[in-house]
KOLMI-964179 format. One line per 2 residues: number of its first residue (from 1); their letters; for each residue x, y, z of C-alpha. Coordinates in steps of 0.02 Angstrom, whole numbers. Example, Ala and Ser with C-alpha at 12.3 -4.5 7.8 and 13.67 -1.06 7.14 Angstrom:
# residues 2
1) as) 615,-225,390 ~ 684,-53,357
END
This chain:
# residues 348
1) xx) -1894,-2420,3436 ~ -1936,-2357,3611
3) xx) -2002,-2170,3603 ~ -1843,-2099,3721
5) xx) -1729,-2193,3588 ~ -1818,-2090,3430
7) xx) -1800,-1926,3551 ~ -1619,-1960,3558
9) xx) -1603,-2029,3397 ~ -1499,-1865,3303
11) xx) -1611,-1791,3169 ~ -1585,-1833,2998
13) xx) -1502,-1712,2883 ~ -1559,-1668,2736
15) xx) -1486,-1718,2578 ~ -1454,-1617,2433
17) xx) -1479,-1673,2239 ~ -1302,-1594,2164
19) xx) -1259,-1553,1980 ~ -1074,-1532,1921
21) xx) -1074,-1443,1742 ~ -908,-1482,1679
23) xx) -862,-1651,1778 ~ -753,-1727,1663
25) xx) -627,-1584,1679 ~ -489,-1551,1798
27) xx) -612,-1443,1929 ~ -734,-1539,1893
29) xx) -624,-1708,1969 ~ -600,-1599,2124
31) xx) -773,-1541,2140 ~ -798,-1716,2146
33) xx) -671,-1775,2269 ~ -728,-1618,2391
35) xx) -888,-1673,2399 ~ -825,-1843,2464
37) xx) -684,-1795,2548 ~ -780,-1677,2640
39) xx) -954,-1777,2676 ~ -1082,-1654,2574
41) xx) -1234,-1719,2595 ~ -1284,-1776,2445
43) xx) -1444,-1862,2405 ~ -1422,-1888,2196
45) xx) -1279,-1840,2101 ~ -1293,-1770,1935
47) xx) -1118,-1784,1832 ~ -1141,-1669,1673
49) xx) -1049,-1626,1531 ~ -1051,-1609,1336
51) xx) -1121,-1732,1224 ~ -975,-1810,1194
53) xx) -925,-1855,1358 ~ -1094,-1915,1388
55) xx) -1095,-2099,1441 ~ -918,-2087,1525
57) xx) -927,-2155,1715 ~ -851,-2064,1866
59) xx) -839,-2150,2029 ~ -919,-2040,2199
61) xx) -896,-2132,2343 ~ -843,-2297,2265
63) xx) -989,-2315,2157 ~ -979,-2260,1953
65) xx) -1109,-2110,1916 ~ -1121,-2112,1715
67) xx) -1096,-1938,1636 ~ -1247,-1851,1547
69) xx) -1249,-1725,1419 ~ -1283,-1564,1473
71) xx) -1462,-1491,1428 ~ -1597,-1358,1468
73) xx) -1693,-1490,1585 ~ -1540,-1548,1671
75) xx) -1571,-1467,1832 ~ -1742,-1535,1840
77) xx) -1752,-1571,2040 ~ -1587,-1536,2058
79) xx) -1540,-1416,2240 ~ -1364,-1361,2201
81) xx) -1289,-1341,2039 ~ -1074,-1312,2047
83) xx) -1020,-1254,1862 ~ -839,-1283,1800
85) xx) -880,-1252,1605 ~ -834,-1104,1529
87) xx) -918,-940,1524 ~ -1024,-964,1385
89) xx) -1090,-1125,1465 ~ -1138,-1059,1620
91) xx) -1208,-887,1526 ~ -1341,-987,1454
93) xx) -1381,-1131,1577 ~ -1344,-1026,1756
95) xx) -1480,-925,1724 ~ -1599,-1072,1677
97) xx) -1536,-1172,1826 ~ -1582,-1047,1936
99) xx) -1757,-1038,1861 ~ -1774,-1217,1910
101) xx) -1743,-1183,2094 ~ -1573,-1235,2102
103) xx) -1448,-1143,2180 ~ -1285,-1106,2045
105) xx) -1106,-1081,2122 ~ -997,-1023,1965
107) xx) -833,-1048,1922 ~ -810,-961,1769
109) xx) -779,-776,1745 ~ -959,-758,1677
111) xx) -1043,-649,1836 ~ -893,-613,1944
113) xx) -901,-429,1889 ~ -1094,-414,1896
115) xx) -1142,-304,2031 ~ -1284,-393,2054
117) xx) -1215,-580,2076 ~ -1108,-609,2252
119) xx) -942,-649,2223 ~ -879,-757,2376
121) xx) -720,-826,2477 ~ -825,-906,2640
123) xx) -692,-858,2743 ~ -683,-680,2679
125) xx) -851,-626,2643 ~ -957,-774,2679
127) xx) -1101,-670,2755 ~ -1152,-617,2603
129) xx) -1232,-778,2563 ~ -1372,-759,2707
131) xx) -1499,-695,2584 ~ -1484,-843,2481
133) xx) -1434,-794,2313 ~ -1484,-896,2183
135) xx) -1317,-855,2074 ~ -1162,-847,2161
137) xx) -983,-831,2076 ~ -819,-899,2113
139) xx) -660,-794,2094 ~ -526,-818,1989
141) xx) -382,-922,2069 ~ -265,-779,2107
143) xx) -390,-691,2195 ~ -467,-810,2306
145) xx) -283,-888,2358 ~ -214,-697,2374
147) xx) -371,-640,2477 ~ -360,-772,2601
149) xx) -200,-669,2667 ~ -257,-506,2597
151) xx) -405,-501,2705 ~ -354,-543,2863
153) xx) -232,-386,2878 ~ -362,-281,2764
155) xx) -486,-290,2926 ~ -361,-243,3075
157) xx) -253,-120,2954 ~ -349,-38,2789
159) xx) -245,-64,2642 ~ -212,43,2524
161) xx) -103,-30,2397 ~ -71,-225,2331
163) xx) 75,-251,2209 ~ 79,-424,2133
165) xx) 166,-539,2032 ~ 102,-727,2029
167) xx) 193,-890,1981 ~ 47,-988,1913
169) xx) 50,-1186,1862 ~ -20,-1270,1740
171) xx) -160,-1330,1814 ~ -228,-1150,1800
173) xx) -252,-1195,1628 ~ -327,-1357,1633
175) xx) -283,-1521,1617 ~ -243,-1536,1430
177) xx) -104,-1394,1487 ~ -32,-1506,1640
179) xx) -23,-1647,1523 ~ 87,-1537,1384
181) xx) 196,-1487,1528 ~ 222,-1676,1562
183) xx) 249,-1717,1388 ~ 345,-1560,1338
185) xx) 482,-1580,1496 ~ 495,-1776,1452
187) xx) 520,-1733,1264 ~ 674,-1583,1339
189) xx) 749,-1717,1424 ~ 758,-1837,1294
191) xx) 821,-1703,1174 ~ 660,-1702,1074
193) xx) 567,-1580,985 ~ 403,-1518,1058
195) xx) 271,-1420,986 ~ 154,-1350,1080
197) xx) -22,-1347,1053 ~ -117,-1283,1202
199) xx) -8,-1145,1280 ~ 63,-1024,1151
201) xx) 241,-1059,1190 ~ 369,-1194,1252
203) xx) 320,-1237,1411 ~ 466,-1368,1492
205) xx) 596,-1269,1574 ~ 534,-1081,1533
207) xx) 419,-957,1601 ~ 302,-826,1489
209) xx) 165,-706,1523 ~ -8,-770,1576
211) xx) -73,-829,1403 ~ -213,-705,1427
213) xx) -242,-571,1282 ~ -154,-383,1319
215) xx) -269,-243,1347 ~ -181,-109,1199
217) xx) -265,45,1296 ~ -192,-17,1499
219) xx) -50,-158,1452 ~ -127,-273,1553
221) xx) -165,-464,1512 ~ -337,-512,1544
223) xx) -295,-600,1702 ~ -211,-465,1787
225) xx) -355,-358,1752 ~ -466,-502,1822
227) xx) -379,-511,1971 ~ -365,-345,2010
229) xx) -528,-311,1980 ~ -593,-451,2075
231) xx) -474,-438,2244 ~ -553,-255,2250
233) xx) -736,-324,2253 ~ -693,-467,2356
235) xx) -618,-349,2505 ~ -769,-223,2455
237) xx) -608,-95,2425 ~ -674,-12,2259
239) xx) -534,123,2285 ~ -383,8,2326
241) xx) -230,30,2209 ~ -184,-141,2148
243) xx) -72,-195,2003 ~ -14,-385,1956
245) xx) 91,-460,1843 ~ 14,-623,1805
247) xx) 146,-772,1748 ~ 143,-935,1664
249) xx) 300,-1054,1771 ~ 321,-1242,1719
251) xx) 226,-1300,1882 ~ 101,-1444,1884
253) xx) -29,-1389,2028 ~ -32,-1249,2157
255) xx) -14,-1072,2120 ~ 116,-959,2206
257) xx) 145,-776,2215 ~ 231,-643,2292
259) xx) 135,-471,2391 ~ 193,-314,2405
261) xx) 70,-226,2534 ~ 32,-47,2583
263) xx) -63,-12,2739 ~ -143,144,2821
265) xx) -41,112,2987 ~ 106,63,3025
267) xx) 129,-125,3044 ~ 273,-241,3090
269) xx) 314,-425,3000 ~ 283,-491,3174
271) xx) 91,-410,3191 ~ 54,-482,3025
273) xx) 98,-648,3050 ~ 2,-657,3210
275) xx) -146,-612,3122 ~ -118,-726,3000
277) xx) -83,-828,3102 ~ -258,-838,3180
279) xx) -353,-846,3019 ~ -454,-990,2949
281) xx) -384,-1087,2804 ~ -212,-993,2809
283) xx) -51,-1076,2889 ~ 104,-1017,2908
285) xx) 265,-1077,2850 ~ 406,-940,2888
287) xx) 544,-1043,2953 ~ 702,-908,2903
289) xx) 830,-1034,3002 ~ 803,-1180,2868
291) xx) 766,-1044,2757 ~ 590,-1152,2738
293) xx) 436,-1031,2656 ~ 296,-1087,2546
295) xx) 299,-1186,2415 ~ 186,-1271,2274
297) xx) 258,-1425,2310 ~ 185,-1397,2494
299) xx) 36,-1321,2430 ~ -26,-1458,2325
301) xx) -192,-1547,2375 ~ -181,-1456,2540
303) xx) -321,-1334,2568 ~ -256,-1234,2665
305) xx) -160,-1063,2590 ~ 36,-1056,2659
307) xx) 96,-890,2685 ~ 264,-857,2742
309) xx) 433,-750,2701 ~ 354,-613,2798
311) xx) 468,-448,2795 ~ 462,-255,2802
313) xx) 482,-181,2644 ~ 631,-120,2636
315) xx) 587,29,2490 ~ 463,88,2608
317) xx) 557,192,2762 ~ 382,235,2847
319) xx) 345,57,2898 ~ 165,54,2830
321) xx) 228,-79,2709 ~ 275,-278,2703
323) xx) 312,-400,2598 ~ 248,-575,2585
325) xx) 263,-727,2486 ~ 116,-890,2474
327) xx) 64,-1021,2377 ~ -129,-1127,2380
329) xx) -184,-1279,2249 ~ -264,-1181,2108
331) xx) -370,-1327,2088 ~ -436,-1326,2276
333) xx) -458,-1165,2372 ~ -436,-1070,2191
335) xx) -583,-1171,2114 ~ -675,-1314,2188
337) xx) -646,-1315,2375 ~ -703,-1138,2383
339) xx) -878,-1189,2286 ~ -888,-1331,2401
341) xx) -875,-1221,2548 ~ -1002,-1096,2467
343) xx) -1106,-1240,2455 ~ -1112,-1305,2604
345) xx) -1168,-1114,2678 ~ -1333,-1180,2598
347) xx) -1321,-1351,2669 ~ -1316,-1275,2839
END
């Protein structure tokens, strides 16, 4: 090769050796299918999971990657770790990934609340991954989907008050729970009993509180309090008044909720949806002729969040308040697109 073909020859990028801790699960599929979809450049890919999924083949980029059992050396020369495990797991291996040089992006519930560990939407609060951190945690579903709405307002109008109540699908719960909605609807239809086994109550045709336990001292279901919690961090808002109620619906995929919001100004349906309108990862659907808003159906395997039914709120006469409605796949932007997109902030 001549030496002015080299110069213009575009430099090789670097490729990454990436972990998934939990890859047989329903995240873990995604985490999988982001990393293709969206060209991650990955050198060596690392499929991990307990022992007894170990031996199980996945296919990346048409080619089968066998499963390994998750252990302390697992992350031995391994760059980016994405964990979709459980708390526990990533308790006691996040730390020890880390120690072994590899960056950890989280998806359990295990650091969001440390103080000390970054908790991250790329599009909210992305710049908070310049230092590097070795530990960085993904939010909870609800959070990360509501944010992506949340925060473009929050920055041209402060809020001061978010009143929630989600519409969350099964795949919030995992795949074992989208397969007992499947089951449990086709066994309704056929007039058959159903028991269930991994959500606490009858799933096909009937909605319940997030099967979360109930705080006895606030009222609150641990995912409320999750969320709440979380959205606050997430929009660095410590003092923000936010309350959800947090529901199971018989929904496969995509999570959908409706936002009450109370701002410092005064702000018009027409405002917000302009800004909105002009904020990455968020489209609008408000079509009131065709009577055409978000929907899960809509939402699923899209990563973008829809956000539409955009209206004053009508118990609030000093027109500091709207109301919104919007729905994003649980499974992408609430889990593993967002770790993706954290990862690739390290790819860059």
């Amino acid at each position: 090769m001549s030496l002015q073909a080299e110069l213009e020859r575009p430099a090789r990028q670097r490729l990454f050796n990436v972990a998934i801790v939990g890859a047989t699960g329903a995240v873990g599929a995604e985490l999988i299918g982001c990393l293709e979809r969206r060209g991650f450049p990955v050198g060596q890919l690392k499929l991990l999971a307990s022992a007894r999924s170990a031996g199980k083949t996945l296919m990346f980029k048409g080619q089968p990657v066998a499963v390994e059992a998750l252990t302390a050396d697992s992350f031995d020369g391994v760059d980016i770790a994405l964990f979709s495990a459980g708390a526990s797991i990533s308790r006691q291996y996040a730390p020890l990934a880390a120690a072994a040089g590899c960056v950890v992006v989280d998806n359990s519930s295990a650091f969001r609340v440390d103080p000390a560990t970054p908790l991250v939407v790329p599009e909210v609060n992305g710049g908070l991954l310049a230092t590097r951190p070795m530990i960085v945690a993904n939010p909870n579903c609800v959070a990360a989907i509501a944010v992506m709405a949340l925060a473009p307002l929050h920055a041209r109008n402060r809020l001061v008050r978010v009143i929630g109540s989600t519409y969350q699908s099964a795949s919030g719960a995992g795949a074992a729970a989208m397969e007992e909605l499947e089951l449990s609807t086709a066994a309704r239809l056929a007039g058959e009993a159903f028991t269930p086994k991994v959500l606490p109550h009858p799933y096909a045709f009937n909605v319940f509180s997030h099967n979360t336990p109930i705080d006895p001292v606030t009222g609150y279901n641990g995912e409320e309090t999750k969320v709440m919690a979380e959205i606050r961090k997430l929009l660095a808002a410590p003092d923000l008044r936010v309350a959800f109620t947090c529901i199971r619906v018989p929904v496969l995929r995509a999570h959908s909720m409706a936002l009450t919001l109370e701002f410092e100004g005064h702000i018009t349906a027409m405002e917000a949806q302009q800004w909105l309108a002009d904020a990455p990862g968020v489209r609008i659907v408000n079509d009131n002729e065709n009577n055409h808003f978000p929907m899960p159906s809509e939402a699923t395997g899209a990563d973008d969040v829809l956000v539409g039914r955009l209206r004053g709120d009508a118990s609030d006469p000093s027109g500091r308040s709207l109301t919104l409605f919007l729905a994003g796949d649980q499974l992408l932007k609430g889990a593993a697109l967002n770790a993706v997109q954290i990862a690739e902030q390290y790819a860059l």
